[in-house]
PDB file with one MODEL, atoms N, CA, C and O in Angstrom:
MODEL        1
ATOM      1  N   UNK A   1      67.306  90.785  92.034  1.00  0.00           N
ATOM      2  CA  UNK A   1      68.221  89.981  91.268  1.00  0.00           C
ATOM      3  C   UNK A   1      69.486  90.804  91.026  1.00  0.00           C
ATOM      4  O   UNK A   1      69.419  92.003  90.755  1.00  0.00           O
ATOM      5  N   UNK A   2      70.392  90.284  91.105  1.00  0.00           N
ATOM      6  CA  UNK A   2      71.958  90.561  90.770  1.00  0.00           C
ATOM      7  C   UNK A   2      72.975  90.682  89.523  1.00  0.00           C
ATOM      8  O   UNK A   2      73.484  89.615  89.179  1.00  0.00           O
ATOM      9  N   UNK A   3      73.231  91.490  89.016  1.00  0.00           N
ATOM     10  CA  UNK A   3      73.865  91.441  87.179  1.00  0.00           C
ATOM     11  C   UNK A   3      75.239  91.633  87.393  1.00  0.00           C
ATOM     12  O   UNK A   3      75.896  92.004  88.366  1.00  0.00           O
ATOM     13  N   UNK A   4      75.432  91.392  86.584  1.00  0.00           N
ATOM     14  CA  UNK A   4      76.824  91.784  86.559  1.00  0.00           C
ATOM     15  C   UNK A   4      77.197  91.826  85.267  1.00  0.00           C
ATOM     16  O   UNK A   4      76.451  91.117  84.592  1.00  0.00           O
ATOM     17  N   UNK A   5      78.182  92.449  84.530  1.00  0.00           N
ATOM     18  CA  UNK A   5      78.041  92.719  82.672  1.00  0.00           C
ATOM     19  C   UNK A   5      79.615  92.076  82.535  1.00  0.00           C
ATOM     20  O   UNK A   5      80.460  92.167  83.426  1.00  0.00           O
ATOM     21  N   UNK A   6      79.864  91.256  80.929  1.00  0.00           N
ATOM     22  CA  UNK A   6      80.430  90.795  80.761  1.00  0.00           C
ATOM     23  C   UNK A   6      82.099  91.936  79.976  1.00  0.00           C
ATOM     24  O   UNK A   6      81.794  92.968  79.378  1.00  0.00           O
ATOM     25  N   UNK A   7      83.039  91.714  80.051  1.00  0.00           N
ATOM     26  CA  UNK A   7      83.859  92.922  79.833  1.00  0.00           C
ATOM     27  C   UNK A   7      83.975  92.058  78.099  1.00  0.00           C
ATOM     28  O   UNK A   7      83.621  90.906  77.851  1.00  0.00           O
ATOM     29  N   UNK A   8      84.589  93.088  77.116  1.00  0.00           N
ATOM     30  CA  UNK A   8      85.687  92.825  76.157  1.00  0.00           C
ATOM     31  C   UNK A   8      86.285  91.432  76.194  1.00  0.00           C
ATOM     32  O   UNK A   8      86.053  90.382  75.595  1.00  0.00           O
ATOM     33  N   UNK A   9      86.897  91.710  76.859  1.00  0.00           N
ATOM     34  CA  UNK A   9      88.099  90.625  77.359  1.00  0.00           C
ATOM     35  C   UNK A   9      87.071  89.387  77.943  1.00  0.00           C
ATOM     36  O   UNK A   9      87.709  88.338  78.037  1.00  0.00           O
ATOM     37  N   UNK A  10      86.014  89.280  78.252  1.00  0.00           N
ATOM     38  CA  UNK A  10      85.155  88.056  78.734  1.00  0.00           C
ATOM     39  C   UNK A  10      85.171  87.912  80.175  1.00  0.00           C
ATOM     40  O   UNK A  10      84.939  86.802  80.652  1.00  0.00           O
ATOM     41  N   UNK A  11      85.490  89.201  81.152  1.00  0.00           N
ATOM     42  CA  UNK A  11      85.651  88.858  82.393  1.00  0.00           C
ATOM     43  C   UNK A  11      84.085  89.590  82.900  1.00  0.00           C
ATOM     44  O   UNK A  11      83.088  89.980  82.291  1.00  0.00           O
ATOM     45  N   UNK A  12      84.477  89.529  84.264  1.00  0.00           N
ATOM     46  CA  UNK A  12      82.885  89.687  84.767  1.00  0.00           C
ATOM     47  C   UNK A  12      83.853  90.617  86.248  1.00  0.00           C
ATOM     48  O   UNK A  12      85.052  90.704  86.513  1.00  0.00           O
ATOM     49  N   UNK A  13      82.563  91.180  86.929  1.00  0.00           N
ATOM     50  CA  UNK A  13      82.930  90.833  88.890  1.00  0.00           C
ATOM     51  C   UNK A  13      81.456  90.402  89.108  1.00  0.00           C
ATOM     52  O   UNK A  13      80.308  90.556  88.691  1.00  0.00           O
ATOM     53  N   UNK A  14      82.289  89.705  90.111  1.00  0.00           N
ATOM     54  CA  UNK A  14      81.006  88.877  91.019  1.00  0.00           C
ATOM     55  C   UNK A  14      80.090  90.039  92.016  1.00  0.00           C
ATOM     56  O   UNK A  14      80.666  90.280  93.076  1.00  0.00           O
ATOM     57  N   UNK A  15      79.186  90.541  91.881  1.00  0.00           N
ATOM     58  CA  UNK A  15      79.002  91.537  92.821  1.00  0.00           C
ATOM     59  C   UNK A  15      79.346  91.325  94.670  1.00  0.00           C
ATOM     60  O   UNK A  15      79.694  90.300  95.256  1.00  0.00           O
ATOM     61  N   UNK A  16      79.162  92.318  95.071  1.00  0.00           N
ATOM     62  CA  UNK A  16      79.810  92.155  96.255  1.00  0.00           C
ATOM     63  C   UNK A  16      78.705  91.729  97.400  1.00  0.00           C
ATOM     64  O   UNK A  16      79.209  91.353  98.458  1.00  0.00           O
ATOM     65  N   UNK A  17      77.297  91.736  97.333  1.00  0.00           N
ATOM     66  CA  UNK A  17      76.547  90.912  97.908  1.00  0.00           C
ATOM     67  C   UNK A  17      76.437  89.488  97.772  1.00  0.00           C
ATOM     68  O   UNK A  17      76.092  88.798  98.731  1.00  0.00           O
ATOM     69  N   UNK A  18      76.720  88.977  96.596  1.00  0.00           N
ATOM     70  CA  UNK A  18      76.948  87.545  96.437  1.00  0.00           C
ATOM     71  C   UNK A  18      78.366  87.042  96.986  1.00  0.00           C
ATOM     72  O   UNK A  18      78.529  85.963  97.555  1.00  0.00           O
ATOM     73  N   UNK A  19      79.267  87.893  96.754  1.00  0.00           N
ATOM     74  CA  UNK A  19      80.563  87.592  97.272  1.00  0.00           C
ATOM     75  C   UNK A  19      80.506  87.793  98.534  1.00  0.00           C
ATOM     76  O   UNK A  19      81.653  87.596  98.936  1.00  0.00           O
ATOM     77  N   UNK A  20      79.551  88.195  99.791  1.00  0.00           N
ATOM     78  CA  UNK A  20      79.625  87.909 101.020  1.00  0.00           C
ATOM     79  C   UNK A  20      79.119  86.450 101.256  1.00  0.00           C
ATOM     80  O   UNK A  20      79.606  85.559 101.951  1.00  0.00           O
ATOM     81  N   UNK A  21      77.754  86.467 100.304  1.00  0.00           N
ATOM     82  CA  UNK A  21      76.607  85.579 100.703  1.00  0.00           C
ATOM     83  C   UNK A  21      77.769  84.076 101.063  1.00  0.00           C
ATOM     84  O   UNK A  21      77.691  83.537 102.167  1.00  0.00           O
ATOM     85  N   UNK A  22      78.766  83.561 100.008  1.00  0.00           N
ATOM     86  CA  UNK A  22      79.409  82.894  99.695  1.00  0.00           C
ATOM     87  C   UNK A  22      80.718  82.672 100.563  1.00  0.00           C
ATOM     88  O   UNK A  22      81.233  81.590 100.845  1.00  0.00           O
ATOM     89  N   UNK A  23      81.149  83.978 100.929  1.00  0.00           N
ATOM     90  CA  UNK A  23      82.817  84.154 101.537  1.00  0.00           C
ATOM     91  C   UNK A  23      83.312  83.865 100.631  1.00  0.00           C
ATOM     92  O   UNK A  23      83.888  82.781 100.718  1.00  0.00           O
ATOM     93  N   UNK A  24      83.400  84.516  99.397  1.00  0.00           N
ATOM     94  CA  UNK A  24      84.584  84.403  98.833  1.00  0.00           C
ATOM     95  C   UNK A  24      85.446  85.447  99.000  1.00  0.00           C
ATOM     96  O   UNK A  24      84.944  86.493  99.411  1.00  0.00           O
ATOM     97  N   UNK A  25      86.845  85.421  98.742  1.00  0.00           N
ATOM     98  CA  UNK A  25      88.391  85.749  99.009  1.00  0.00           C
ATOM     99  C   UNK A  25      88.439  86.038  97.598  1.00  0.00           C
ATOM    100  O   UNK A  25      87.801  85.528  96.676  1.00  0.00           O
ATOM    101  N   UNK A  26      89.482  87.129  97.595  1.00  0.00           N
ATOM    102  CA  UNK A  26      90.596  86.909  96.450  1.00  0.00           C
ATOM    103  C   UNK A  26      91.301  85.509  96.428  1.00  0.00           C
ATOM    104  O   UNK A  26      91.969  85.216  97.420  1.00  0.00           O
ATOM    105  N   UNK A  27      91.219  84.647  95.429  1.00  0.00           N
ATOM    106  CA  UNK A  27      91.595  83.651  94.956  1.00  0.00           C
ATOM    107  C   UNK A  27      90.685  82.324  94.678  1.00  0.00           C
ATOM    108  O   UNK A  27      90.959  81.216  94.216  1.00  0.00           O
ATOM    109  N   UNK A  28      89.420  82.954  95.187  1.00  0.00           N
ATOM    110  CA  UNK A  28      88.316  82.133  95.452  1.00  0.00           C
ATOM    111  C   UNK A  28      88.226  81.364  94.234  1.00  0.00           C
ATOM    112  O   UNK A  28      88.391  82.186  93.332  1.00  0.00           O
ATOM    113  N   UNK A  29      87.979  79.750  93.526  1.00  0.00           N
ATOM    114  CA  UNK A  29      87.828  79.352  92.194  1.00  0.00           C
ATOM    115  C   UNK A  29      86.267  79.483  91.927  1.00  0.00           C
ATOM    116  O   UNK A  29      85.490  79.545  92.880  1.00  0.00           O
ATOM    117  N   UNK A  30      85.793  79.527  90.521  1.00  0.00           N
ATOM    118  CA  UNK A  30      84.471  79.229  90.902  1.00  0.00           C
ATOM    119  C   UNK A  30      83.940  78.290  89.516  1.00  0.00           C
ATOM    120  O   UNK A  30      84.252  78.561  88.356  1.00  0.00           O
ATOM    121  N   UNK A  31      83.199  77.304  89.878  1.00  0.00           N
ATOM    122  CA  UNK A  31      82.606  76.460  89.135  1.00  0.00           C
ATOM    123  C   UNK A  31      81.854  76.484  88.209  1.00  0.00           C
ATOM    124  O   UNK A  31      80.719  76.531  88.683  1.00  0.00           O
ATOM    125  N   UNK A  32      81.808  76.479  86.824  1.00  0.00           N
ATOM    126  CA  UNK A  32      80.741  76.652  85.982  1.00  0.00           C
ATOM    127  C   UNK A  32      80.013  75.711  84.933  1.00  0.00           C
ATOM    128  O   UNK A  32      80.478  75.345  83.854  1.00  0.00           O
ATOM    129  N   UNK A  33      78.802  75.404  85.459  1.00  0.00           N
ATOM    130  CA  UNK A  33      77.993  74.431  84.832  1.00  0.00           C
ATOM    131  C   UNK A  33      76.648  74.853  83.778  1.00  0.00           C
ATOM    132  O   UNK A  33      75.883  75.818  83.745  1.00  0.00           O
ATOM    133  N   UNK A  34      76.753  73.959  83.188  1.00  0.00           N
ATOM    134  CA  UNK A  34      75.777  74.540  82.231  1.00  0.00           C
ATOM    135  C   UNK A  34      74.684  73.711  81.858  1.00  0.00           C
ATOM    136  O   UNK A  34      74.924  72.769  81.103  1.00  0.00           O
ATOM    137  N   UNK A  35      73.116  73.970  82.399  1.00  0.00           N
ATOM    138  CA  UNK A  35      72.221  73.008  82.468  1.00  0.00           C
ATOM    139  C   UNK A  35      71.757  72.627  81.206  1.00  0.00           C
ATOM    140  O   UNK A  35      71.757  73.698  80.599  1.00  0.00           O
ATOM    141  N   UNK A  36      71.340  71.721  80.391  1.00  0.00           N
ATOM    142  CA  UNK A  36      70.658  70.894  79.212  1.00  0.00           C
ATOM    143  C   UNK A  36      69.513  72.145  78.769  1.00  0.00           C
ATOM    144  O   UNK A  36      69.202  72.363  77.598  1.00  0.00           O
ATOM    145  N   UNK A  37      68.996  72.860  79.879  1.00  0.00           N
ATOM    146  CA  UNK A  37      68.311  73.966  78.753  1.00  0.00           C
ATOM    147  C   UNK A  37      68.603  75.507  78.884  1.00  0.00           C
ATOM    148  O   UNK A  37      67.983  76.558  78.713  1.00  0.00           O
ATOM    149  N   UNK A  38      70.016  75.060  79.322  1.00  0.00           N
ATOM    150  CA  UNK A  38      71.135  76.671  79.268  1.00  0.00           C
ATOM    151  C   UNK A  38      71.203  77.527  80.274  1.00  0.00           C
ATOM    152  O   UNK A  38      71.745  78.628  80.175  1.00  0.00           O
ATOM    153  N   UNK A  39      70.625  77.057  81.382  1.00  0.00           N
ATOM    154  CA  UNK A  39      70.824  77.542  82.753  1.00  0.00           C
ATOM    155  C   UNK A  39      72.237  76.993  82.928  1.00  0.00           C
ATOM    156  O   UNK A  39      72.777  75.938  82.595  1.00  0.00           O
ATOM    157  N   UNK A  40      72.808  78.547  83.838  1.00  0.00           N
ATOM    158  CA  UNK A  40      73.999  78.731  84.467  1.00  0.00           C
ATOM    159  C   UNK A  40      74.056  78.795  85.252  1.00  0.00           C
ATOM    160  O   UNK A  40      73.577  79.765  85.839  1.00  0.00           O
ATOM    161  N   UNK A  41      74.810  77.623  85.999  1.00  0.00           N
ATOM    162  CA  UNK A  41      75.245  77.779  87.477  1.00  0.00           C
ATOM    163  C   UNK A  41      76.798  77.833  87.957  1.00  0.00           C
ATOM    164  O   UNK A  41      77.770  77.251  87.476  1.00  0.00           O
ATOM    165  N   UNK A  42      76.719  78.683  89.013  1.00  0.00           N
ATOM    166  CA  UNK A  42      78.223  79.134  89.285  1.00  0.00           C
ATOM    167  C   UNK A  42      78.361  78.773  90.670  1.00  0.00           C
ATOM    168  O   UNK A  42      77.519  79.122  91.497  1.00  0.00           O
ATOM    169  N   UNK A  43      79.491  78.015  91.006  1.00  0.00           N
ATOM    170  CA  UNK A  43      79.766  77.573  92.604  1.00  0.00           C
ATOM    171  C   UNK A  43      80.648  78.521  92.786  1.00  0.00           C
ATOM    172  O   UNK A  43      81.327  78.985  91.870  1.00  0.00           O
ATOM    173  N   UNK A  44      80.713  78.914  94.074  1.00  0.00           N
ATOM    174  CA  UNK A  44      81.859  78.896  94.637  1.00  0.00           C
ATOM    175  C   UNK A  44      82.920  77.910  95.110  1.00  0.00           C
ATOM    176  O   UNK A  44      82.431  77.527  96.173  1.00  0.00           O
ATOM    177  N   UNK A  45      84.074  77.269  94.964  1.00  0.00           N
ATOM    178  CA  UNK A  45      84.388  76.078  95.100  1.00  0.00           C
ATOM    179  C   UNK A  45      85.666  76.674  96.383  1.00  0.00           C
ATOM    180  O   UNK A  45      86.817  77.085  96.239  1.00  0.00           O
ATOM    181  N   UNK A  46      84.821  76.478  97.580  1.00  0.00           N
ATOM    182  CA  UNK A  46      85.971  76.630  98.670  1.00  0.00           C
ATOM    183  C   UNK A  46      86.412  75.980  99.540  1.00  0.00           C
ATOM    184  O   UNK A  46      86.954  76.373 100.573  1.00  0.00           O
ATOM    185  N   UNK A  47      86.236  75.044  99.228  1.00  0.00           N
ATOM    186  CA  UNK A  47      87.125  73.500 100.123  1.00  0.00           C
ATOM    187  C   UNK A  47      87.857  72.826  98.945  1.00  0.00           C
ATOM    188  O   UNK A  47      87.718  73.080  97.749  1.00  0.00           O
ATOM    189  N   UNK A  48      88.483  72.122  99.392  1.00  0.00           N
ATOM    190  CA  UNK A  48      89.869  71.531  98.899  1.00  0.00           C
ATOM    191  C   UNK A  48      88.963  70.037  99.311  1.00  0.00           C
ATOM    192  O   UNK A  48      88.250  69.859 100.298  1.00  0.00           O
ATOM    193  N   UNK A  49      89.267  69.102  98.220  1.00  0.00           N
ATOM    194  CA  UNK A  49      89.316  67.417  99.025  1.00  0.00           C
ATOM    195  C   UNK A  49      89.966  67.051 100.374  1.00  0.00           C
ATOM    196  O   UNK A  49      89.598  66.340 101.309  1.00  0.00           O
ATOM    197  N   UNK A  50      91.173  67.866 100.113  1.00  0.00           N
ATOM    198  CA  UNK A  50      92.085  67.557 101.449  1.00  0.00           C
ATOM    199  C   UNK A  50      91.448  68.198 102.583  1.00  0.00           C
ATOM    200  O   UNK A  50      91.742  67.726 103.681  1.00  0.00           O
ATOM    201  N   UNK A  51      90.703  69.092 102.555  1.00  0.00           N
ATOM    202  CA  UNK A  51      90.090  69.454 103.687  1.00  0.00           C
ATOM    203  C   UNK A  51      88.771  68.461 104.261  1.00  0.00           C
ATOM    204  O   UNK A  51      88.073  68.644 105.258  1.00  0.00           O
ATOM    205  N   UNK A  52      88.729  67.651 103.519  1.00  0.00           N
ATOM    206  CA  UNK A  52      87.875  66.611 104.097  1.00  0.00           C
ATOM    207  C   UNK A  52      88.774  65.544 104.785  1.00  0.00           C
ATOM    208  O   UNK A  52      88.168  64.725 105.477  1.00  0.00           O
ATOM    209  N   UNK A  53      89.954  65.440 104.711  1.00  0.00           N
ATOM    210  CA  UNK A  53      90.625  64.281 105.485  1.00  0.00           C
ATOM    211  C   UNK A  53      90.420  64.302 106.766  1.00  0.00           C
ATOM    212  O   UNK A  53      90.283  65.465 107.146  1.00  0.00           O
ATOM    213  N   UNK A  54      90.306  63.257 107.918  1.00  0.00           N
ATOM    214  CA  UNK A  54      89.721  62.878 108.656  1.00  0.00           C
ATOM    215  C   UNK A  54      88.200  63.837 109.289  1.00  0.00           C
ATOM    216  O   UNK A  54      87.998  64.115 110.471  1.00  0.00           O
ATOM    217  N   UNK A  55      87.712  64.030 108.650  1.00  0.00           N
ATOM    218  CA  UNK A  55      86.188  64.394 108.923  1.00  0.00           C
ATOM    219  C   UNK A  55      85.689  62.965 109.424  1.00  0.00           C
ATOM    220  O   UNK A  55      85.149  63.311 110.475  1.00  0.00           O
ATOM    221  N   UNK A  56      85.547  61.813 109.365  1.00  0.00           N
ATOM    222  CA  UNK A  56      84.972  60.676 109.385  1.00  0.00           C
ATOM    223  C   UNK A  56      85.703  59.862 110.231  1.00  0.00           C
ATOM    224  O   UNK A  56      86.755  59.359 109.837  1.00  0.00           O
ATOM    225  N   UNK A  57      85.200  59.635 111.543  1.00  0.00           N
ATOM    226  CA  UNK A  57      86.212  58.614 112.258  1.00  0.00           C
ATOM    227  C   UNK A  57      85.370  57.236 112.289  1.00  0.00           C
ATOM    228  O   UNK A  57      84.378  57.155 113.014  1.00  0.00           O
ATOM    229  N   UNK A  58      85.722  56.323 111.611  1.00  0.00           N
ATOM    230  CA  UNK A  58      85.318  54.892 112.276  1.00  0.00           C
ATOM    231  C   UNK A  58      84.577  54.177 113.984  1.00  0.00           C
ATOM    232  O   UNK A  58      84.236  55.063 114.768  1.00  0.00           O
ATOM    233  N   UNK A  59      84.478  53.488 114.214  1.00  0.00           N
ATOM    234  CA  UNK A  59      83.272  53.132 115.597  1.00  0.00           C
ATOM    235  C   UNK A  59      84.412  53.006 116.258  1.00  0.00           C
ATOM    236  O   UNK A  59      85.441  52.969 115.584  1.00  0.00           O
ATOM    237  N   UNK A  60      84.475  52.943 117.238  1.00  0.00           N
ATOM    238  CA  UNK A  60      85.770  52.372 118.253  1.00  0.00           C
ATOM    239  C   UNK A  60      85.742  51.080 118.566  1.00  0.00           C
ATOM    240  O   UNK A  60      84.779  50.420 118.953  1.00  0.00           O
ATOM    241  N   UNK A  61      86.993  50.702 118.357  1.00  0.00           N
ATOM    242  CA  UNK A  61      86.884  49.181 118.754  1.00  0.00           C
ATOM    243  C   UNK A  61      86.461  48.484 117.476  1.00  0.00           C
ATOM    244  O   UNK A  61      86.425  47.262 117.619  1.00  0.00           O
ATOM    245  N   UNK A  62      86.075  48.985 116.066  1.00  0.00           N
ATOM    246  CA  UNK A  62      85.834  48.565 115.103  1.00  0.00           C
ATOM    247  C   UNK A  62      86.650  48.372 114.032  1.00  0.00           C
ATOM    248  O   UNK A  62      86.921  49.549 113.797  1.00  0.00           O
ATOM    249  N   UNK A  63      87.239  47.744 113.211  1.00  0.00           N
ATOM    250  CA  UNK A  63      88.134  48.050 112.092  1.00  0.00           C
ATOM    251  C   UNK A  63      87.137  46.562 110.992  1.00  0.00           C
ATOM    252  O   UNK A  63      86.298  45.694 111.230  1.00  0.00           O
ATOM    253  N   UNK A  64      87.905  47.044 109.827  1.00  0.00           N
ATOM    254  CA  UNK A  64      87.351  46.368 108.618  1.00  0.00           C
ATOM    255  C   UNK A  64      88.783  46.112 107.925  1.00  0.00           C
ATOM    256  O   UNK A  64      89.647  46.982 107.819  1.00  0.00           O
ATOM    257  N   UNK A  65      88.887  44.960 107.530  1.00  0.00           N
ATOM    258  CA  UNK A  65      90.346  44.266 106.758  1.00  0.00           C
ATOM    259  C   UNK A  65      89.958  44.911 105.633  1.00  0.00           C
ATOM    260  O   UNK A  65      88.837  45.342 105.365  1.00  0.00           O
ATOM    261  N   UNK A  66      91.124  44.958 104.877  1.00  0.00           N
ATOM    262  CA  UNK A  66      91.043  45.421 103.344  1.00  0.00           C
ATOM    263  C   UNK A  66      90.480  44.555 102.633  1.00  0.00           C
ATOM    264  O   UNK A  66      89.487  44.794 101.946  1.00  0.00           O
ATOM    265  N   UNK A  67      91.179  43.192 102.734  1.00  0.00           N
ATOM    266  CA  UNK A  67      90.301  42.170 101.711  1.00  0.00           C
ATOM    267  C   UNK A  67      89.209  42.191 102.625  1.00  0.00           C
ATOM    268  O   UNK A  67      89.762  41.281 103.241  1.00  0.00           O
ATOM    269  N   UNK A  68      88.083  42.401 103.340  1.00  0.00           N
ATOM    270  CA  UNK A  68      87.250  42.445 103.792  1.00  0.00           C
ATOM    271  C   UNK A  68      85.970  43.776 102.408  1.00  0.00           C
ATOM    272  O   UNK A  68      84.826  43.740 101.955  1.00  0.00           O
ATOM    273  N   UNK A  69      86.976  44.542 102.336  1.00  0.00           N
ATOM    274  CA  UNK A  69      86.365  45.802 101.502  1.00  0.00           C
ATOM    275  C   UNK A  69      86.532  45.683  99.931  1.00  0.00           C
ATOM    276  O   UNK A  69      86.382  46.708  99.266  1.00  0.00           O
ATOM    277  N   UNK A  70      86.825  44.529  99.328  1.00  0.00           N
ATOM    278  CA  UNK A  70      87.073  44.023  98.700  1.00  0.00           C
ATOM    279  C   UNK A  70      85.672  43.852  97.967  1.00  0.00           C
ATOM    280  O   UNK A  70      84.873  43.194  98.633  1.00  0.00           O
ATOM    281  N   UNK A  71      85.181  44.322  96.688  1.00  0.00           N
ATOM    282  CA  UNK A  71      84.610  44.440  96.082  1.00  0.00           C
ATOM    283  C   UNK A  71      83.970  43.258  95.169  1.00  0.00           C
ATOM    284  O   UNK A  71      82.798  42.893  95.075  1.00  0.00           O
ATOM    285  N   UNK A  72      84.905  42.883  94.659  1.00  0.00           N
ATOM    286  CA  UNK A  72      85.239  41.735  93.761  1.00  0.00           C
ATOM    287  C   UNK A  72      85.303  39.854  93.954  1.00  0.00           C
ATOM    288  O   UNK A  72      85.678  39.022  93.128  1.00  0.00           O
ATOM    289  N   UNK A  73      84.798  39.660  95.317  1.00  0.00           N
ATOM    290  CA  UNK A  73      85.241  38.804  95.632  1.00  0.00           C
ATOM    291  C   UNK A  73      83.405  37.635  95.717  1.00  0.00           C
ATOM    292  O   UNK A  73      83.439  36.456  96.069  1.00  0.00           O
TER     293      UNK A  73
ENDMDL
END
C-alpha cells in the first residue's frame, strides 16, 4: 500500500508509482470523492469532454431527423 502525508498547508504528493500507474503529467487534475462511509477516492481526470468529439460515427447511409429525436412528442 501507498501513503503519502498531508503537509501544513493541506497539500500532499501523489507518489511516483501511482503517478506512473495513471500517466499523470504536471498539470494532471484529480478528482475527489467521498464515499457515504468515508472512503476516498481520487481520479485522475485526463480527458477533456472535447476529447470525446467524434469518437462515435453513425451507420452509413443512416441519419435520424431532429424532430425524429425528439423526446416529447
Amino acid at each position: 500500500m501507498t501513503e503519502s502525508t498531508i503537509t501544513a498547508k493541506g497539500q500532499t504528493t501523489v507518489p511516483a508509482d501511482i503517478r506512473a500507474l495513471v500517466d499523470a503529467k504536471p498539470g494532471t487534475r484529480l478528482v475527489w470523492s467521498v464515499m457515504p462511509d468515508g472512503t476516498i477516492i481520487v481520479r485522475a481526470k485526463s480527458k477533456s469532454i472535447l476529447d470525446m468529439a467524434g469518437m462515435l460515427k453513425g451507420p452509413k447511409g443512416k441519419s435520424v431527423r431532429v424532430e425524429d429525436m425528439n423526446p416529447w412528442r
